[in-house]
C-alpha positions as a Python dict, from the first residue, in 0.01 Angstrom:
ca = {
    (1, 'X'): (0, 0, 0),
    (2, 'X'): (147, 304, -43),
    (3, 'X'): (246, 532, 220),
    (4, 'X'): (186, 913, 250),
    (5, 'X'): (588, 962, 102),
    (6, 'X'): (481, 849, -241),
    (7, 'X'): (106, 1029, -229),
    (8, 'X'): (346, 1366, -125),
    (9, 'X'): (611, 1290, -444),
    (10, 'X'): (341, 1209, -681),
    (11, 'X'): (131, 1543, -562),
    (12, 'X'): (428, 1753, -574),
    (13, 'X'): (563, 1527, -896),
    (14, 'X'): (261, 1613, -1071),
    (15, 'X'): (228, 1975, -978),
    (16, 'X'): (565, 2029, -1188),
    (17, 'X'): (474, 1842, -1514),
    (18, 'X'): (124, 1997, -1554),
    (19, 'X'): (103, 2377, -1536),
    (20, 'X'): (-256, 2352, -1446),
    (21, 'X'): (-228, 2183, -1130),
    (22, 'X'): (-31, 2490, -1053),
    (23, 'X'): (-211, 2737, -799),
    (24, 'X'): (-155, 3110, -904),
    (25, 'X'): (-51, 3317, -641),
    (26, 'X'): (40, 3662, -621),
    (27, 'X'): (329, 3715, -427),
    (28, 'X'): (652, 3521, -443),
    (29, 'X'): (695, 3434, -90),
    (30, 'X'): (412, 3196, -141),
    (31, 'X'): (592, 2901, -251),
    (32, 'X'): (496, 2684, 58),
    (33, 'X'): (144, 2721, -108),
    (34, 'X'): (315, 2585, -388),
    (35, 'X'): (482, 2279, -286),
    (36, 'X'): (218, 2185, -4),
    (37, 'X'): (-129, 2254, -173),
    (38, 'X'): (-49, 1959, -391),
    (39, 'X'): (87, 1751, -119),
    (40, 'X'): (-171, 1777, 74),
    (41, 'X'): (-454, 1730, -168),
    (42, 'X'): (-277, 1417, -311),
    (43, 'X'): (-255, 1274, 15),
    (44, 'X'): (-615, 1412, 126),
    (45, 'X'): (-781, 1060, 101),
    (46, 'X'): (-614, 911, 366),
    (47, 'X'): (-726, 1135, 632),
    (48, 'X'): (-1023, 896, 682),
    (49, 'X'): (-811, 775, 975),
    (50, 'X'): (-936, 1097, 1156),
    (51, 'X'): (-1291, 952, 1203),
    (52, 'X'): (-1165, 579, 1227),
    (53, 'X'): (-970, 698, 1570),
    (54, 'X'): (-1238, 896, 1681),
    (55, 'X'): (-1538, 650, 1620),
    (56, 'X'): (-1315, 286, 1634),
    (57, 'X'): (-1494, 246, 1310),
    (58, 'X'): (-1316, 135, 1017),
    (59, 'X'): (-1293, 412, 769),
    (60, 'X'): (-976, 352, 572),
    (61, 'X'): (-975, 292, 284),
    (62, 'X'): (-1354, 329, 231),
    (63, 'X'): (-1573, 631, 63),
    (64, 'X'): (-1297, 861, 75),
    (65, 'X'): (-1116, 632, -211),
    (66, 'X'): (-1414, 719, -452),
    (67, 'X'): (-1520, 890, -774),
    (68, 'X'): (-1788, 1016, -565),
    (69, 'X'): (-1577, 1147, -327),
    (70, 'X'): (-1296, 1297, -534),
    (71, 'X'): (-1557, 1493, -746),
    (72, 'X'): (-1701, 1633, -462),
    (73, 'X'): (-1406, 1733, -206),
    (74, 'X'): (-1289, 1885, -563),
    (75, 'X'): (-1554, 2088, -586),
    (76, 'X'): (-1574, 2199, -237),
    (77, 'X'): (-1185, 2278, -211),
    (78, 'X'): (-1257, 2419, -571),
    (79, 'X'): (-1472, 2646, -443),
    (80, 'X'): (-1294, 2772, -128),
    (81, 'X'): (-964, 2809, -318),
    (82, 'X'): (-1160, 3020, -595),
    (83, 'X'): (-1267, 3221, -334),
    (84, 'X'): (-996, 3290, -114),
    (85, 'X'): (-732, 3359, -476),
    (86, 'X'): (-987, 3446, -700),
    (87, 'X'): (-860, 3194, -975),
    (88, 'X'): (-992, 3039, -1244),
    (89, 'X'): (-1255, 2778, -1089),
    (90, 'X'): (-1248, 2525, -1358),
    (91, 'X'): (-869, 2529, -1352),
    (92, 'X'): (-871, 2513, -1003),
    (93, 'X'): (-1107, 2210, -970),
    (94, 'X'): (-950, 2005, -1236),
    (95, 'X'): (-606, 2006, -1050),
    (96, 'X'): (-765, 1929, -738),
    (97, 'X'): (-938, 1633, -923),
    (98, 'X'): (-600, 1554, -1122),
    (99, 'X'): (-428, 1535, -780),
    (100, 'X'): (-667, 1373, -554),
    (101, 'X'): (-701, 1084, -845),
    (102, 'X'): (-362, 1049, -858),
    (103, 'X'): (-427, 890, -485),
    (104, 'X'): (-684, 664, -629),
    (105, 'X'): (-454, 552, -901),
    (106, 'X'): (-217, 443, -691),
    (107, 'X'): (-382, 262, -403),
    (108, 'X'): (-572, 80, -691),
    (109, 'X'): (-280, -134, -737),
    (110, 'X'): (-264, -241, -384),
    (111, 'X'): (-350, -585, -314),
    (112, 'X'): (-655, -448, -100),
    (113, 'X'): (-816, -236, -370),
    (114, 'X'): (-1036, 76, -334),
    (115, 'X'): (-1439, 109, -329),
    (116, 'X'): (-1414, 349, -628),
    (117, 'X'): (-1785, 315, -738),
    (118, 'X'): (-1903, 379, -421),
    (119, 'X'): (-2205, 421, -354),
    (120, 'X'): (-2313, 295, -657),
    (121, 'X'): (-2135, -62, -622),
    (122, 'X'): (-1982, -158, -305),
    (123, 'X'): (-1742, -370, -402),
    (124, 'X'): (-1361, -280, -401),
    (125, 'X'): (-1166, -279, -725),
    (126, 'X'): (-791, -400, -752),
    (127, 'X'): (-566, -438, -1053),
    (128, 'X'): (-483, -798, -1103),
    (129, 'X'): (-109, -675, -1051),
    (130, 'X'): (-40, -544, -688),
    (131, 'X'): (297, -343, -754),
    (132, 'X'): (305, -207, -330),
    (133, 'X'): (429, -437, -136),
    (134, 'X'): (228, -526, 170),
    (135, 'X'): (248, -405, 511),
    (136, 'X'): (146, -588, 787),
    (137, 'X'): (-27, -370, 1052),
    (138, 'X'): (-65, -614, 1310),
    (139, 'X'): (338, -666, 1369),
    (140, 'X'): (336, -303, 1509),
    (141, 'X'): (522, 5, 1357),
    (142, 'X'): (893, -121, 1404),
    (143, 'X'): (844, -436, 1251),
    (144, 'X'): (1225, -582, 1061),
    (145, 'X'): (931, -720, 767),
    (146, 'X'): (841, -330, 699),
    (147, 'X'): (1187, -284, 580),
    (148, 'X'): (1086, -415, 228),
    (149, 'X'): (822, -132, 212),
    (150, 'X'): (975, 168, 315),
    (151, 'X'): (1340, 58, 63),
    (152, 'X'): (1056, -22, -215),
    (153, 'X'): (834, 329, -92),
    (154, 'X'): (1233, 523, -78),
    (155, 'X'): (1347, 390, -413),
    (156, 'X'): (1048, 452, -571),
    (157, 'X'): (1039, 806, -428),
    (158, 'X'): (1380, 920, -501),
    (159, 'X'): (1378, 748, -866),
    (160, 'X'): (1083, 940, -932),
    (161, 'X'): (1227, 1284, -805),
    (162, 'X'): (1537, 1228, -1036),
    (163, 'X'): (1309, 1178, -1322),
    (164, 'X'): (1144, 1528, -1270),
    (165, 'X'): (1478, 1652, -1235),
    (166, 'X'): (1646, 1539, -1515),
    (167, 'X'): (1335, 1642, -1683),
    (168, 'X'): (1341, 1999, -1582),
    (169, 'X'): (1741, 2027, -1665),
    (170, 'X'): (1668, 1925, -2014),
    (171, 'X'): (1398, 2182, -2054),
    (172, 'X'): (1638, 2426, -1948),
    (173, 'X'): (1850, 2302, -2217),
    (174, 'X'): (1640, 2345, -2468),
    (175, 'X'): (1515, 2681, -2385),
    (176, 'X'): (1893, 2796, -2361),
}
């Protein structure tokens, strides 16, 4: 399953490729707005822990990983964010979306799956290739067997930040 380190790189990842997941802002000194508005909204979905700790309910995992879901928290964030920076609403909500389903894209290759047609079907969906290794909850936090996640969780991590930035130093290239 993957962890919130991959949701955060593939947020911020895909915040550099596509302009319009880009929030406008109007001063400078606003690049934490930058680099944690897509963070946070690609790792948004997992925040269903909140009411699972409150409640002792089990939440993970469960409407929050949704097409329902995703189209409306992207509206509502759409809406606030339109409001507070007076941006463009439909570019705003489609990088919410973009970002928040980039959460859904990758827990759907977990070997658990994700209710994505909730409410409509509830039945989780799974590709029939789990790439994320397992983690195994019940062996507590400091387990020696969660190794194998958090090297596969690192690699993948770091191997995708070198990407983007071998990608941005041949733009640079070119525009030279």
């Amino acid at each position: 399953m993957p962890s919130p380190l991959l949701h955060s790189v593939s947020g911020y990842i895909l915040s550099e490729l596509l302009p319009q997941v880009k929030l406008s802002t109007t001063k400078s000194s606003n690049w934490y707005i930058q680099f944690f508005y897509p963070v946070l909204v690609a790792t948004c979905a997992d925040f269903d822990f909140i009411p699972q700790i409150i409640t002792g309910h089990k939440f993970h995992r469960g409407p929050t990983h949704s097409i329902l879901f995703a189209l409306i928290f992207s509206i509502s964030l759409g809406i606030l964010i339109n409001y507070l920076w007076k941006g463009w609403y439909r570019k705003i909500f489609c990088s919410i979306l973009i970002l928040y389903s980039s959460h859904l894209f990758l827990d759907f290759f977990t070997s658990q799956g994700i209710p994505l047609l909730w409410p409509l079907i509830n039945i989780r969906l799974k590709s029939p290739i789990s790439i994320f290794p397992g983690v195994h909850h019940s062996q507590g936090l400091f387990h020696y067997s969660h190794l194998i996640f958090i090297i596969f969780e690192i690699s993948c991590s770091l191997l995708a930040l070198w990407a983007l930035w071998k990608w941005k130093k041949s733009k640079i290239q070119l525009n030279q």
